[in-house]
mmCIF file of the C-alpha atoms, coordinates in Angstrom:
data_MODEL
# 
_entry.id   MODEL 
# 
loop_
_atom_site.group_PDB 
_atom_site.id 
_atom_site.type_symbol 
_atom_site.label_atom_id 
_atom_site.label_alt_id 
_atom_site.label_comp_id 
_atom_site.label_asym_id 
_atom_site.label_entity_id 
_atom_site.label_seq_id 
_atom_site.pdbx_PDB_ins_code 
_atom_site.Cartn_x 
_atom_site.Cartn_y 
_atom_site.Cartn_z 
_atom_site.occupancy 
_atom_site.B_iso_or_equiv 
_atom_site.pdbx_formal_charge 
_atom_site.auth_seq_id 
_atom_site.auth_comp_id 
_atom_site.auth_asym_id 
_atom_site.auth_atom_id 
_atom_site.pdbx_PDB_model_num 
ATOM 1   C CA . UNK A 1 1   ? -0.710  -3.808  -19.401 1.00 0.00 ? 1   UNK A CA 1 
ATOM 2   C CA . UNK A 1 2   ? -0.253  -3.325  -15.826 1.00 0.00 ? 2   UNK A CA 1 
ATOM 3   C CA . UNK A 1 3   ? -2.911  -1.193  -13.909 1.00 0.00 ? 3   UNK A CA 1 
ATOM 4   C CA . UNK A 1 4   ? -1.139  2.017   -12.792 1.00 0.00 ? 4   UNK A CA 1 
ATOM 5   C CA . UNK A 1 5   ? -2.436  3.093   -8.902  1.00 0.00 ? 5   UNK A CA 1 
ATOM 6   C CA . UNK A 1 6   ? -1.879  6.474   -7.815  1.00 0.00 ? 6   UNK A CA 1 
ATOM 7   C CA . UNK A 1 7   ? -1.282  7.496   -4.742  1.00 0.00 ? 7   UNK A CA 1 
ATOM 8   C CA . UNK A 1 8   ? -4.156  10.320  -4.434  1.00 0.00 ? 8   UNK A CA 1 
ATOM 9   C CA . UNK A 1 9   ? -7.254  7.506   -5.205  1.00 0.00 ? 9   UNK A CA 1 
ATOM 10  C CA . UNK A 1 10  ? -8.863  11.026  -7.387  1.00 0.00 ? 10  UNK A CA 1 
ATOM 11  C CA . UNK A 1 11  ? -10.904 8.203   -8.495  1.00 0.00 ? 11  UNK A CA 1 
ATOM 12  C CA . UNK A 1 12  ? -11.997 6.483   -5.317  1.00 0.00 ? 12  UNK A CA 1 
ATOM 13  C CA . UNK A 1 13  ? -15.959 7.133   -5.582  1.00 0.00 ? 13  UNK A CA 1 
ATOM 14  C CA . UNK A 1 14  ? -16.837 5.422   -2.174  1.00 0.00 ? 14  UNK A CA 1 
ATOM 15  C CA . UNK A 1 15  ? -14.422 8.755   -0.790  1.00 0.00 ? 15  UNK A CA 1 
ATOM 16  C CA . UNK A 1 16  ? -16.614 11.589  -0.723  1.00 0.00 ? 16  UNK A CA 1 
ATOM 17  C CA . UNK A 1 17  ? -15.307 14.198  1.325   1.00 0.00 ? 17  UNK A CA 1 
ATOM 18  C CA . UNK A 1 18  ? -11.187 13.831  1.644   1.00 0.00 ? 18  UNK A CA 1 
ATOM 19  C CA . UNK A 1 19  ? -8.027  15.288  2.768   1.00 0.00 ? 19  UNK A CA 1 
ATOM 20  C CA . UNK A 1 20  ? -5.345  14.724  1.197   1.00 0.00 ? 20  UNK A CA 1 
ATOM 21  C CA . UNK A 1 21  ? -1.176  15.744  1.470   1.00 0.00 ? 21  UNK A CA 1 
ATOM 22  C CA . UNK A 1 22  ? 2.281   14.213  -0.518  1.00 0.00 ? 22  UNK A CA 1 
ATOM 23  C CA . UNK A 1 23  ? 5.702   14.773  0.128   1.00 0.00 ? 23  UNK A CA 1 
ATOM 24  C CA . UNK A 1 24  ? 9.303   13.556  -0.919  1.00 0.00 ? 24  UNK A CA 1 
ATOM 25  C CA . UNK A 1 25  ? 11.838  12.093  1.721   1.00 0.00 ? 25  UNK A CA 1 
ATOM 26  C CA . UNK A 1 26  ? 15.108  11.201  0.899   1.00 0.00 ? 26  UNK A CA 1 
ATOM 27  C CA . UNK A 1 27  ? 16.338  10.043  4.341   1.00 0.00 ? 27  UNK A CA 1 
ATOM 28  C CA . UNK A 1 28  ? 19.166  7.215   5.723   1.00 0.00 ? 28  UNK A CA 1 
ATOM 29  C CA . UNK A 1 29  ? 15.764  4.784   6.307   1.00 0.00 ? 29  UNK A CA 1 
ATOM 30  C CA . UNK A 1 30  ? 13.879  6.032   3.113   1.00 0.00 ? 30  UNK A CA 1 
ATOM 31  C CA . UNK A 1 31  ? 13.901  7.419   -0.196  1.00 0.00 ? 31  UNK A CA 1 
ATOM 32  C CA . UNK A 1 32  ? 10.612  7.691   -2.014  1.00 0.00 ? 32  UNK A CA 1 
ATOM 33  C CA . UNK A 1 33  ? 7.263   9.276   -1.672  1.00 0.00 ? 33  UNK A CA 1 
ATOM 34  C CA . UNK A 1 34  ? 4.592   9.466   0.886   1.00 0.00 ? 34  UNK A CA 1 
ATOM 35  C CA . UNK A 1 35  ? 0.961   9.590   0.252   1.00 0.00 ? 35  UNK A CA 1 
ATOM 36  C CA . UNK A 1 36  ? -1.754  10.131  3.214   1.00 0.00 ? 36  UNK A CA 1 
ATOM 37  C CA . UNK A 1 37  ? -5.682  10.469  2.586   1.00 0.00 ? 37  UNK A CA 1 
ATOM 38  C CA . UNK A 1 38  ? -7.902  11.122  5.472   1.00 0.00 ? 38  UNK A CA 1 
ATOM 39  C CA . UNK A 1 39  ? -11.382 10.002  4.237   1.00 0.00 ? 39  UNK A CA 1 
ATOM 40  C CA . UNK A 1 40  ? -13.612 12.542  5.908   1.00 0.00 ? 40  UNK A CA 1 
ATOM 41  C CA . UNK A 1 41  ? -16.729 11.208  4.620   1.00 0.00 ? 41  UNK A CA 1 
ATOM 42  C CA . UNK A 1 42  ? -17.444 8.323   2.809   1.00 0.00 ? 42  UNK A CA 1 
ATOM 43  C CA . UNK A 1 43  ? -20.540 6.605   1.745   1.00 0.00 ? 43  UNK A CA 1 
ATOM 44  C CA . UNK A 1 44  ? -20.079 3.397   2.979   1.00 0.00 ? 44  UNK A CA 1 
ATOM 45  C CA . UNK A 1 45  ? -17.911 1.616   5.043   1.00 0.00 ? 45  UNK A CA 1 
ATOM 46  C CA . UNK A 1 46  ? -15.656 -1.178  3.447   1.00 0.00 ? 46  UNK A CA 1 
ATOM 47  C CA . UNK A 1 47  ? -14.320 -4.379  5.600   1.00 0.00 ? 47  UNK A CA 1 
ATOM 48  C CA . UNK A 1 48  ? -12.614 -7.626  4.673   1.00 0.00 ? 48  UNK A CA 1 
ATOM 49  C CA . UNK A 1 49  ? -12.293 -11.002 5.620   1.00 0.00 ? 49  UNK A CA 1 
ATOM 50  C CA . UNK A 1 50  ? -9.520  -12.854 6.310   1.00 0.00 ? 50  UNK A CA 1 
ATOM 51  C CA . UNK A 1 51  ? -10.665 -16.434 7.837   1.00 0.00 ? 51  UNK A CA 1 
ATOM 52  C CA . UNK A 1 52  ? -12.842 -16.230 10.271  1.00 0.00 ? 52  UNK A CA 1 
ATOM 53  C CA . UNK A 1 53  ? -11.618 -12.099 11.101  1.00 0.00 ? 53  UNK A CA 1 
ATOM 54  C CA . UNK A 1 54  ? -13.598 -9.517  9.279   1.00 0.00 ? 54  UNK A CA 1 
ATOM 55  C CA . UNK A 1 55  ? -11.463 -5.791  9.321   1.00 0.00 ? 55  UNK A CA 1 
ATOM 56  C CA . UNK A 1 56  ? -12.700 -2.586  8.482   1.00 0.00 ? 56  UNK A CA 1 
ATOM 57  C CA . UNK A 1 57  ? -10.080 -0.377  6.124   1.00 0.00 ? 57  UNK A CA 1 
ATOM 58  C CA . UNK A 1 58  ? -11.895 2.630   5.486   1.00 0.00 ? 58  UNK A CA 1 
ATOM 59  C CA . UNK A 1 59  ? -14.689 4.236   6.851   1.00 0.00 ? 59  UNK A CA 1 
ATOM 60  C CA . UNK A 1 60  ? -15.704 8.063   8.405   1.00 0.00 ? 60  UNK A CA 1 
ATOM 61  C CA . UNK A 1 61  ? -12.008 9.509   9.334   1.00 0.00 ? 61  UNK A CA 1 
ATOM 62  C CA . UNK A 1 62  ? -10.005 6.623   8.571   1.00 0.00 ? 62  UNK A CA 1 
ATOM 63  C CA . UNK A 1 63  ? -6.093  7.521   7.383   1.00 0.00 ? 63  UNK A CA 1 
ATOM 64  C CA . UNK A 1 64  ? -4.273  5.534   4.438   1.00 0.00 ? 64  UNK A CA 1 
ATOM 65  C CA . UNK A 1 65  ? -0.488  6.434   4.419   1.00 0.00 ? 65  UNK A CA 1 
ATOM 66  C CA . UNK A 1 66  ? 1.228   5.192   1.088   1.00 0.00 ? 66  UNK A CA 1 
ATOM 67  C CA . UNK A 1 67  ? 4.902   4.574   0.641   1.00 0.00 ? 67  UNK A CA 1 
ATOM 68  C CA . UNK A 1 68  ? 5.913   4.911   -2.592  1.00 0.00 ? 68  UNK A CA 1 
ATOM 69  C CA . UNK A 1 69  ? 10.345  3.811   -2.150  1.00 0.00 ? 69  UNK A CA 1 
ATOM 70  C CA . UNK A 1 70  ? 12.028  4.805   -4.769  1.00 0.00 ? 70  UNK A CA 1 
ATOM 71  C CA . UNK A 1 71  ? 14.047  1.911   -7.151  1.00 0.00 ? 71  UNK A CA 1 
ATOM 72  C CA . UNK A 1 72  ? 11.938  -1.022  -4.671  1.00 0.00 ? 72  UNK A CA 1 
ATOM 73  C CA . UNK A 1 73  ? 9.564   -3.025  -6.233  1.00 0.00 ? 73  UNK A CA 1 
ATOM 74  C CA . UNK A 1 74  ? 6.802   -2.755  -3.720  1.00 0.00 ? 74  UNK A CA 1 
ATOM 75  C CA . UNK A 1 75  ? 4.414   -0.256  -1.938  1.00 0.00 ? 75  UNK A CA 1 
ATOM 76  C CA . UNK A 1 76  ? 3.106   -0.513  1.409   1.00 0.00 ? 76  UNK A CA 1 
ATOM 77  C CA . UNK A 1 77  ? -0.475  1.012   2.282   1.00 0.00 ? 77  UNK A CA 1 
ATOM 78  C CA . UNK A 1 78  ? -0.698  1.255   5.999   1.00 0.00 ? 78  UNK A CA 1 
ATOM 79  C CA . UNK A 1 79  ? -4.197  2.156   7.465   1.00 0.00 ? 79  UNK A CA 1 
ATOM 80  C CA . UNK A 1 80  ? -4.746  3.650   10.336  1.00 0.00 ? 80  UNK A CA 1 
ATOM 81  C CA . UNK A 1 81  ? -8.928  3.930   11.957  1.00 0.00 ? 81  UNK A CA 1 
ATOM 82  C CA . UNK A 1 82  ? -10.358 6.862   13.337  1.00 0.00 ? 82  UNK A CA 1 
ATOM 83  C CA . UNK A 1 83  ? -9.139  6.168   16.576  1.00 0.00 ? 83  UNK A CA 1 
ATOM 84  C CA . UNK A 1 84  ? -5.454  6.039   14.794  1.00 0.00 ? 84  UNK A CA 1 
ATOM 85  C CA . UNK A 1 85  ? -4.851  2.729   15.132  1.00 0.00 ? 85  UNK A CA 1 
ATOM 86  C CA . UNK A 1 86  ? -3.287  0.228   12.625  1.00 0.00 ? 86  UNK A CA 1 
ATOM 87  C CA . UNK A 1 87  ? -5.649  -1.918  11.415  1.00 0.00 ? 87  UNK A CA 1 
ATOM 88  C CA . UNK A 1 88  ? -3.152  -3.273  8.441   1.00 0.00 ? 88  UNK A CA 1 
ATOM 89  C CA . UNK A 1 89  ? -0.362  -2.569  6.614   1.00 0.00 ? 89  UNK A CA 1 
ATOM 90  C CA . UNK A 1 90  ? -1.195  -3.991  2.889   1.00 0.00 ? 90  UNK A CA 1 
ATOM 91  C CA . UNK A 1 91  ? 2.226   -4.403  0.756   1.00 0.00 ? 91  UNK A CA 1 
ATOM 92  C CA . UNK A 1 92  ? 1.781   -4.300  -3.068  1.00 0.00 ? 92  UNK A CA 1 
ATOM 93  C CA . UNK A 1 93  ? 4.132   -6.018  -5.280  1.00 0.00 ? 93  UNK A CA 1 
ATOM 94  C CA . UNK A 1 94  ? 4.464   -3.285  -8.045  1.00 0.00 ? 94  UNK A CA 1 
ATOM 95  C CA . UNK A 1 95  ? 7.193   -3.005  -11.362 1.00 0.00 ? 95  UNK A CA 1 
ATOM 96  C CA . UNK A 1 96  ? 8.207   0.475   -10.274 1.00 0.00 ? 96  UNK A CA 1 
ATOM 97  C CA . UNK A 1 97  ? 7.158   3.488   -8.258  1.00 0.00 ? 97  UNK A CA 1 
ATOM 98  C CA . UNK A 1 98  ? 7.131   6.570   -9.919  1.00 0.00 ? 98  UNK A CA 1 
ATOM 99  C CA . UNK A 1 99  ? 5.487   10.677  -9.708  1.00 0.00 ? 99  UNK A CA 1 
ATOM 100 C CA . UNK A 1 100 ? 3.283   12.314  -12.376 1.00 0.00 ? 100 UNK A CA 1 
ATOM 101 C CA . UNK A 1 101 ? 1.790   14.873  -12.589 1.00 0.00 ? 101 UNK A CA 1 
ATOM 102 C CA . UNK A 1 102 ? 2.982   15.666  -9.142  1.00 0.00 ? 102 UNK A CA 1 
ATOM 103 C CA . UNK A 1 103 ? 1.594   12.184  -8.012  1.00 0.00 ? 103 UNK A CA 1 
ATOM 104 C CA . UNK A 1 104 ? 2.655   9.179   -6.931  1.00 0.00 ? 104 UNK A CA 1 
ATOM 105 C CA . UNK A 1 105 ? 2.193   5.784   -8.959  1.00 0.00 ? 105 UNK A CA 1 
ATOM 106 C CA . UNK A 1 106 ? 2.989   2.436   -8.861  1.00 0.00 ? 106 UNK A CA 1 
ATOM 107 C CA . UNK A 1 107 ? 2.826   -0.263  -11.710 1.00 0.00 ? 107 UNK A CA 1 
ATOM 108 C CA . UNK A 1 108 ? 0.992   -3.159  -9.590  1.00 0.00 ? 108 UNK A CA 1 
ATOM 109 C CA . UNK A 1 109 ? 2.269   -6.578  -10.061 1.00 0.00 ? 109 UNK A CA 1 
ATOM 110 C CA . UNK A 1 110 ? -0.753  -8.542  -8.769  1.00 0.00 ? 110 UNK A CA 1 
ATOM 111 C CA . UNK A 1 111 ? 0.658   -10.348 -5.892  1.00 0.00 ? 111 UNK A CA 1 
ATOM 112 C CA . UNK A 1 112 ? 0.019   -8.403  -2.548  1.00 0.00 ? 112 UNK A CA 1 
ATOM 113 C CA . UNK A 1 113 ? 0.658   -9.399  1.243   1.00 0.00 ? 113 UNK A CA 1 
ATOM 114 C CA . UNK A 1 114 ? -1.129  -8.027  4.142   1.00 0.00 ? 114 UNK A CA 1 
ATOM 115 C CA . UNK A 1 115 ? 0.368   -7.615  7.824   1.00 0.00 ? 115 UNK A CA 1 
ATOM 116 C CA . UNK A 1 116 ? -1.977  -7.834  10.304  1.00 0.00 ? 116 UNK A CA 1 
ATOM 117 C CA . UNK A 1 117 ? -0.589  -6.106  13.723  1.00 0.00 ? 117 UNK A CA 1 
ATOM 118 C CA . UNK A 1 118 ? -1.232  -9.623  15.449  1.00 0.00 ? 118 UNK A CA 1 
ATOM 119 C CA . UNK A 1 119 ? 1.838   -10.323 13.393  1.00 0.00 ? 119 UNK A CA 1 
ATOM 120 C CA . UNK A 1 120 ? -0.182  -12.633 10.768  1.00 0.00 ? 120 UNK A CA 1 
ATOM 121 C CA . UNK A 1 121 ? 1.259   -12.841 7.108   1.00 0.00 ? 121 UNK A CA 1 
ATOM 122 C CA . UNK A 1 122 ? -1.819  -13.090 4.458   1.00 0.00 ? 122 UNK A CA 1 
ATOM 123 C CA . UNK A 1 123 ? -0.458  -13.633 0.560   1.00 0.00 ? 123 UNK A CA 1 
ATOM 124 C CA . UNK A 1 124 ? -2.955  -12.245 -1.678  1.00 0.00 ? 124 UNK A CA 1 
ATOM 125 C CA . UNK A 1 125 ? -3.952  -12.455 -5.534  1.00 0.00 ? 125 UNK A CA 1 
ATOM 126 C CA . UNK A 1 126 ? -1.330  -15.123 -6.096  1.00 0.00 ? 126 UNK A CA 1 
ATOM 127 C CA . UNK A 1 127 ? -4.050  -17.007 -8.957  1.00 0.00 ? 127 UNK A CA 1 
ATOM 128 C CA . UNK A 1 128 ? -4.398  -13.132 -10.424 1.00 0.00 ? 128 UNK A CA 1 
ATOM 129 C CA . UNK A 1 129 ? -0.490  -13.147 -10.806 1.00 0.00 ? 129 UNK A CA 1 
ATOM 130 C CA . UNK A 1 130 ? -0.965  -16.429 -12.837 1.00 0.00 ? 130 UNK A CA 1 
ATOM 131 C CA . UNK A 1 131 ? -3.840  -15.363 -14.598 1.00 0.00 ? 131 UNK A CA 1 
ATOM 132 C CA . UNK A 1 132 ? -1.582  -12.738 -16.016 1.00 0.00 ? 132 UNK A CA 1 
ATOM 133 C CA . UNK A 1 133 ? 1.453   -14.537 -17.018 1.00 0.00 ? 133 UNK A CA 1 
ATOM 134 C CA . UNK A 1 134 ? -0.832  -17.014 -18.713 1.00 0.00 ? 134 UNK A CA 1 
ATOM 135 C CA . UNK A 1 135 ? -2.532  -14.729 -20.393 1.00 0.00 ? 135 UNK A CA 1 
ATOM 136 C CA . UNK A 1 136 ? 0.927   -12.556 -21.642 1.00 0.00 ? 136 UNK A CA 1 
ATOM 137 C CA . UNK A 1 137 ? -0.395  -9.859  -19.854 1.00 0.00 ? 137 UNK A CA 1 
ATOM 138 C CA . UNK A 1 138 ? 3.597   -9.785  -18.257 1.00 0.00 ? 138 UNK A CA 1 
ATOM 139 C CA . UNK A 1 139 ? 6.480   -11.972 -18.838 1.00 0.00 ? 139 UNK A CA 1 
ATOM 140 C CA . UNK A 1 140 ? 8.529   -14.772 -16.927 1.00 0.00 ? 140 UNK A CA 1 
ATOM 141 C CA . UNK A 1 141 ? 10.839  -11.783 -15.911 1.00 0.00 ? 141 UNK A CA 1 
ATOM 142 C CA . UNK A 1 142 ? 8.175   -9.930  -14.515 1.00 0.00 ? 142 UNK A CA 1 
ATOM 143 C CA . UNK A 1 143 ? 6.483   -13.079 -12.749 1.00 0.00 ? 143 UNK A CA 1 
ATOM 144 C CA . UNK A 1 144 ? 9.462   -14.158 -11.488 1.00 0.00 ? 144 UNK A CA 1 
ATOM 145 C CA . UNK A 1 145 ? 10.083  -10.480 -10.228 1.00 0.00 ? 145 UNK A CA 1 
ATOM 146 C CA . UNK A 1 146 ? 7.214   -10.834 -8.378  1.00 0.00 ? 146 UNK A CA 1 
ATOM 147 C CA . UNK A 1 147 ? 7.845   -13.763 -6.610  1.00 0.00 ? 147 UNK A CA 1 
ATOM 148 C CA . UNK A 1 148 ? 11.538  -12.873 -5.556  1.00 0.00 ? 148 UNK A CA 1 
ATOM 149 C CA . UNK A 1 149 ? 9.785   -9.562  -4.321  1.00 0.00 ? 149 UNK A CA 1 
ATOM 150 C CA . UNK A 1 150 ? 7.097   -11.240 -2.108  1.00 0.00 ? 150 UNK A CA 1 
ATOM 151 C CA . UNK A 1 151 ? 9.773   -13.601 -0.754  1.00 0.00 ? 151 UNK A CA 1 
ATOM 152 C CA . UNK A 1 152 ? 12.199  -11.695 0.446   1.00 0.00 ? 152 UNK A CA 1 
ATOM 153 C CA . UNK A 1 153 ? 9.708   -9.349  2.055   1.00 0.00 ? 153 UNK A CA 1 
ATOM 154 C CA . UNK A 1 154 ? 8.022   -12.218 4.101   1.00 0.00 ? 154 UNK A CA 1 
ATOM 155 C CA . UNK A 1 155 ? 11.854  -12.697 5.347   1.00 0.00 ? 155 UNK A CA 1 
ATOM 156 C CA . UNK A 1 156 ? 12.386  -9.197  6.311   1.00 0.00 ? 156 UNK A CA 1 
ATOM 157 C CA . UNK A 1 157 ? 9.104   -9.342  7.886   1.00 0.00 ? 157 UNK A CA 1 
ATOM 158 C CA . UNK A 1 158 ? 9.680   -12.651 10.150  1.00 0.00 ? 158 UNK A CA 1 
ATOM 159 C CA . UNK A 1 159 ? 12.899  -11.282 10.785  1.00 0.00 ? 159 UNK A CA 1 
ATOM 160 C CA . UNK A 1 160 ? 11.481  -7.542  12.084  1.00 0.00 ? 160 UNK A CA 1 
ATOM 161 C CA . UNK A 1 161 ? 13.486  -6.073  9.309   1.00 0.00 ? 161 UNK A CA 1 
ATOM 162 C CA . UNK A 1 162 ? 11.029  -4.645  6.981   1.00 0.00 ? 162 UNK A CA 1 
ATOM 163 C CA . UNK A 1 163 ? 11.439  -1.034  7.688   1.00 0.00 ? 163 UNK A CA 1 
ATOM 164 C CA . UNK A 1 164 ? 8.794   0.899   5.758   1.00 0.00 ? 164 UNK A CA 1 
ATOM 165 C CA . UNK A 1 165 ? 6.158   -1.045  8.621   1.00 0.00 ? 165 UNK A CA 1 
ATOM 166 C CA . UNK A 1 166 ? 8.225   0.252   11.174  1.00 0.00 ? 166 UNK A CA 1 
ATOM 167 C CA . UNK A 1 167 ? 8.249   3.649   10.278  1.00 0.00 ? 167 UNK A CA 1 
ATOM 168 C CA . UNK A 1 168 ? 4.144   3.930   9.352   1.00 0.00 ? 168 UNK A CA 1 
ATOM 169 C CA . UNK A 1 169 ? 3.410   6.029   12.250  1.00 0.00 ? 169 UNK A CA 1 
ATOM 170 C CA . UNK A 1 170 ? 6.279   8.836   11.457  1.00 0.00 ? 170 UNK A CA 1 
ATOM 171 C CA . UNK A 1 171 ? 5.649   9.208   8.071   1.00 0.00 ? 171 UNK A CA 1 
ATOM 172 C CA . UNK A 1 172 ? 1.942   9.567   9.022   1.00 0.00 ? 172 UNK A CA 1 
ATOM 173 C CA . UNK A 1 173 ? 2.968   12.081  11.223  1.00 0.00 ? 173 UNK A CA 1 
ATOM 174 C CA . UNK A 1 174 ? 4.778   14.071  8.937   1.00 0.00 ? 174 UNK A CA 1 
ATOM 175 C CA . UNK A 1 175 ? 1.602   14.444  6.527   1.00 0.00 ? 175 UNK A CA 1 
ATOM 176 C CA . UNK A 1 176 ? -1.083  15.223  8.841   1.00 0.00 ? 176 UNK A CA 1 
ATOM 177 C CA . UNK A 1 177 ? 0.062   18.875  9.857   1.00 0.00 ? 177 UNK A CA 1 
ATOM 178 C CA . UNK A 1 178 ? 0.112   19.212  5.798   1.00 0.00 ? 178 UNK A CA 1 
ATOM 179 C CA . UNK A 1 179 ? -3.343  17.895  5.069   1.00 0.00 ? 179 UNK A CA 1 
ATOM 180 C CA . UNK A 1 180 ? -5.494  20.413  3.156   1.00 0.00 ? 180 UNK A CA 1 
# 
């Protein structure tokens, strides 16, 4: 079974006091949802390491937009720190994107890839993505889903043709008047 990620995070203990605000676009650049969470308070900060760089994601005021495009097999997470600035944009290799209960989902595929703003390409979970096909937990189609996904992303990426990164900022913008 794939795990299901909404785009809320209700269930995000380390979040303790939140803000939270969702809407639909259906635009000539995108079609899908958007998710932001500004994590007021939270009870500890959380970095990670990539190499020899160590990043903070979320602490005190930190901003996670989601894009959610519809009929695209991946969801980008861009987060933004206190002072606003990207720190990352993390890309999730997902099934399908999807709304219930009001809220966007996606069906995560395992295989991620974060952006750094330096420009630097980082695949991640590649060994969980083989974990689960060994294990049945998805099928060739999905695997090989997967893969096609990630590649052509990295592509659009080199090539500065992966939209949804490009257009981070103005989706964040059009959430944070609506945060409540």
């Amino acid at each position: 079974m794939l795990k299901r990620k909404f785009g809320d995070r209700s269930e995000w203990k380390r979040v303790i006091k939140r803000k939270y605000a969702q809407s639909y676009l259906d635009t000539k650049e995108f079609k899908g949802y958007i998710t932001l969470l500004n994590t007021i308070k939270v009870t500890e900060p959380l970095s990670v390491s990539y190499g020899k760089k160590n990043i903070c994601i979320v602490d005190d005021s930190y901003m996670w937009l989601q894009q959610f495009p519809l009929e695209k097999n991946h969801s980008v997470t861009t987060m933004f720190n206190a002072k606003g600035e990207i720190v990352q944009w993390y890309i999730d290799i997902c099934y399908k994107n999807s709304i219930e209960n009001n809220v966007p989902w996606m069906d995560d595929l395992f295989l991620d890839l974060v952006l750094l703003p330096s420009g630097e390409l980082i695949e991640k979970d590649a060994e969980e993505l083989e974990e689960a096909y060994k294990k049945g937990i998805i099928d060739r189609s999905l695997y090989d889903l997967a893969w096609g996904e990630l590649n052509i992303i990295k592509k659009q990426i080199n090539r500065g043709e992966f939209r949804l990164v490009n257009l981070s900022n103005r989706h964040k913008e059009i959430l944070v008047d609506k945060l409540n």
